[in-house]
C-alpha positions in Angstrom: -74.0 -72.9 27.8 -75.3 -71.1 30.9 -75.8 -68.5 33.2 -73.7 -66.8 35.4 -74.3 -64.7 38.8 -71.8 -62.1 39.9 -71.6 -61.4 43.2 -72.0 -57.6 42.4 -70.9 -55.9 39.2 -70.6 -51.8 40.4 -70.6 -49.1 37.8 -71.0 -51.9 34.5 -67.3 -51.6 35.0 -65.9 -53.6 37.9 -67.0 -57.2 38.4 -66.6 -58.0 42.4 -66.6 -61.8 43.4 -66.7 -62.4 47.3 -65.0 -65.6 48.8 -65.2 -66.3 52.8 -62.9 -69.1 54.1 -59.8 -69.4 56.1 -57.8 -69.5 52.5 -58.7 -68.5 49.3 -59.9 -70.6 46.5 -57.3 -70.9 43.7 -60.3 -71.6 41.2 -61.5 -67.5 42.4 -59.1 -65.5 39.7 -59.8 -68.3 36.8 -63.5 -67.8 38.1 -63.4 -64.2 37.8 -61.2 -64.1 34.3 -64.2 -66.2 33.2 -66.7 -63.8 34.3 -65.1 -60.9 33.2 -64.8 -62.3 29.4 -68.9 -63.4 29.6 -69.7 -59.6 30.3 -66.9 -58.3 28.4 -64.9 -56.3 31.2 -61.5 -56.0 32.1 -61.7 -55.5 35.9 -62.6 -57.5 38.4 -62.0 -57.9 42.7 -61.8 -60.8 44.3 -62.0 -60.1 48.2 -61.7 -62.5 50.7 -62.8 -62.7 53.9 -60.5 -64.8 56.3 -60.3 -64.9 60.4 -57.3 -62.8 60.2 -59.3 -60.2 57.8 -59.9 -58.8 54.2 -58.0 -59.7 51.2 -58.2 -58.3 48.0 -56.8 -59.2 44.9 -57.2 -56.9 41.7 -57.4 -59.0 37.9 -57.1 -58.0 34.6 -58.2 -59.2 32.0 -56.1 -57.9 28.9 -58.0 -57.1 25.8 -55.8 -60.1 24.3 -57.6 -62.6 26.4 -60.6 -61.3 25.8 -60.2 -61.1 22.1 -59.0 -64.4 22.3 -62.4 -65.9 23.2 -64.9 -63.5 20.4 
């Protein structure tokens, strides 16, 4: 349908999608799920940057998911 651009993608492993904001987006893990089954990768860090400081949030994508979508 498209393209996609991760915000960095480090070792072909880990997919890494940054957010800035004072709260985090609850599209950015569906986001990242969606990215993760388009490259075919179960990893993926979303890290937010807020005034208070860093977030990060580790996702999975299970090889069910994935699966589910080939």
């Amino acid at each position: 349908v498209g393209f996609y651009r991760a915000d960095l993608v480090a070792e072909r492993q880990v997919i890494v999608e940054v957010k800035t904001g004072l709260v985090l987006d609850p599209v950015a893990k569906p986001q990242l799920l969606n990215y993760l089954r388009a490259a075919d990768l179960s990893l993926g860090l979303v890290i937010h940057f807020a005034p208070t400081g860093a977030v990060i949030k580790r996702v999975v994508a299970s090889p069910e998911y994935r699966s589910r979508w080939k």
